[in-house]
N, C-alpha and C positions, 0 to 999 in steps of 0.2 A: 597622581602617580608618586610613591616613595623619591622623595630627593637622591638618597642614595644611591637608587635602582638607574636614574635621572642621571647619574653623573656616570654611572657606571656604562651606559648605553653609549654617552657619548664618549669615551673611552674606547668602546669596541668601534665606534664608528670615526673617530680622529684619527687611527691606527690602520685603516683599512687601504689607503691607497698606496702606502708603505710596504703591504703585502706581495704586490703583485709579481716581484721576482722571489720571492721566500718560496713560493709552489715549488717553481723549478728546482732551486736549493734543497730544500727539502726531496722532491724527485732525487737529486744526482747522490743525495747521502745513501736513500735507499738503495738505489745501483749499487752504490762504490761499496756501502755495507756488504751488502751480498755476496759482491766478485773478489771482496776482501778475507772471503769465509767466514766469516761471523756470525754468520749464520739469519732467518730471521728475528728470531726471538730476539738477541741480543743488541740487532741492529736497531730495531721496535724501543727497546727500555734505554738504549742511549740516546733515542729524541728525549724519552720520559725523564730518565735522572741527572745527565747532563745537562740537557734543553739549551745548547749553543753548539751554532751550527760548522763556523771554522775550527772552533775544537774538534768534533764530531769527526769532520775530514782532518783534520790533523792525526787522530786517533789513528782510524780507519787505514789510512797511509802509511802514518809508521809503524801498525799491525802488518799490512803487507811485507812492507820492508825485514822485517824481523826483526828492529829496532826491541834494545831494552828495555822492561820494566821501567826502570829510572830514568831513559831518554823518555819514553812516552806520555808519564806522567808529568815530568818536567815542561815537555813542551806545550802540553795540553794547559797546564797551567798558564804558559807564559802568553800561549794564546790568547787565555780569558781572563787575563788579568786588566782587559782595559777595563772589564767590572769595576773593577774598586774606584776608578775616578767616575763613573758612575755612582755607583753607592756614596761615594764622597759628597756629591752633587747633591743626591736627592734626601742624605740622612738630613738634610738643616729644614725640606720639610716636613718632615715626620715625627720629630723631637714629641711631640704629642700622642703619638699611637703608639697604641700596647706592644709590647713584644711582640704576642701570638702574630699583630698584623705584619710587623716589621721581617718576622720569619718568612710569611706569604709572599710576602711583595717581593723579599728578595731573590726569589726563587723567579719570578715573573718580572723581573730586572732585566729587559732586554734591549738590545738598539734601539730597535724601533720604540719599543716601548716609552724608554726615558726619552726619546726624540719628543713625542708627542705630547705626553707627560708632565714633564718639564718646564714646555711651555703653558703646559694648562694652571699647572702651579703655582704657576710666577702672576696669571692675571687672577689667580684666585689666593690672594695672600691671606685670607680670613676666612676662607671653606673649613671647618673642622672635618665634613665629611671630602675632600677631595683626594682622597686617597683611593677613592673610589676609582680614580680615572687611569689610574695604575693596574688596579688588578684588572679592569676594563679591557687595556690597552694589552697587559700581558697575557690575560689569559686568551683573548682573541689570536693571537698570534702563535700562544701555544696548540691551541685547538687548529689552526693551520696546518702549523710546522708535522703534528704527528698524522691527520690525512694525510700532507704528501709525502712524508716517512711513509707511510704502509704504499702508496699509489707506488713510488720507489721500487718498494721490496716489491711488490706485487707486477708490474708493468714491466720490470726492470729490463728482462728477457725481451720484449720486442719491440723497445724504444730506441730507433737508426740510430747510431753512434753519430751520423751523418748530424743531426739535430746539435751537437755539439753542447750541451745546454750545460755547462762549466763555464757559459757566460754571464750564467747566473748569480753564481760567488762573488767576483767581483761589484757587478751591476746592485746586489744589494747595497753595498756600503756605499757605493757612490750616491744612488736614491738619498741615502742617510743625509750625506754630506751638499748634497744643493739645496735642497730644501730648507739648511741654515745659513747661508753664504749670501747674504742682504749686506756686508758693508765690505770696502777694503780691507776693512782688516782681517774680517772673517777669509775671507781671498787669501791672504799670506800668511794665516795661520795652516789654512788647511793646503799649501800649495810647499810651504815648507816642511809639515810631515810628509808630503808626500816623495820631496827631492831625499832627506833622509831615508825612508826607507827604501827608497830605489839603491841607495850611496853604501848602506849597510844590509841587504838582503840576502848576503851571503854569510853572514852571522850566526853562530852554531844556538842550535834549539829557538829560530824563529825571534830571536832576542830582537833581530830588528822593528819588530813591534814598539817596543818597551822602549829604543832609542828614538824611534819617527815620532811615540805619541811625547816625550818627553822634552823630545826638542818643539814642539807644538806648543807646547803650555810654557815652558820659557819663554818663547816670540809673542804670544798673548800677552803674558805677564809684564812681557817688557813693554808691548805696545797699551798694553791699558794705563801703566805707569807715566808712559809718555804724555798720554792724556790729558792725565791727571796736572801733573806738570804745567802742562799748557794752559792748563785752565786755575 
């Protein structure tokens, strides 16, 4: 079997138990899309061109609202902007691949994705071909995400509100966040975004993102210094 083909399989299959609340997520967009008038077409091409999901309902939301052009884009932005410390992460392995792939990947640059990823990265420091495990890992997830986008728009009509399944949003990122939380410190990095963003979540355009993740990587920063220090 192509090594490739090889890395890329386990990509889609490292990525898989990550999935499990993405269905419902994916469900509750197509809902919200809908009842948002968006119609389905449009609710359809924003799993495709977006392809992030608390954007998505960010969107969706402040279309209902009748929220500005400029509010919406902004916040949308401010949403997915934890990308970048992502791309930040995984540009130092990729220094080697073409553009063309660097384009790919970053479109398939997702939580889960760099979750699993990431770590595959780090035990594979001399894979030329591990890049594979990315577009693996992303497009599995993509291919998910736009099933339960159309089951969504499709379903949407006679799924009991009573199901509640808005517990889905949440539950994904948590999923994210245990799965890496192996040391104390891991503990109080991700225990101290969490008391900021509770402390600032009434910040205009969702900014409290941008202050929870930022106070997070200061207390990393300081605690790896500490470390170091120590030793």
């Amino acid at each position: 079997m192509n090594i490739q083909y090889k890395i890329f399989s386990k990509g889609c299959l490292d990525v898989i138990p990550l999935l499990i609340p993405v269905v419902p997520f994916g469900i509750i967009f197509g809902v919200i899309g809908i009842e948002s008038g968006l119609g389905s077409t449009v609710t359809f091409l924003m799993s495709i061109i977006i392809f992030a999901g608390s954007s998505q309902l960010a969107f969706a939301q402040l279309f209902t609202g009748e929220a500005t052009t400029p509010v919406i884009v902004s916040s949308v932005a401010i949403v997915n902007s934890r990308h970048f410390l992502y791309s930040a992460v995984i540009a130092q392995y990729l220094t080697k691949v073409k553009l063309f792939w660097k384009i790919v990947l970053s479109y398939f640059l997702t939580d889960q994705a760099f979750i699993v990823s990431q770590k595959y990265f780090k035990q594979q420091p001399k894979n030329k071909d591990r890049h594979y495990h990315l577009l693996g890992s992303g497009f599995t997830l993509w291919f998910v995400w736009q099933l339960s986008t159309i089951a969504g728009i499709v379903l949407g009509e006679v799924i009991p509100k009573q199901l509640n399944l808005a517990f889905a949003v949440p539950l994904t990122f948590i999923s994210l966040i245990i799965v890496d939380i192996k040391k104390i410190d891991h503990l109080i990095v991700a225990i101290t975004s969490g008391v900021f963003a509770i402390i600032f979540f009434n910040l205009p355009l969702r900014t409290y993102i941008i202050v929870a993740a930022a106070a997070g990587i200061l207390v990393a920063y300081g605690l790896s210094h500490t470390k170091l220090y120590r030793k």
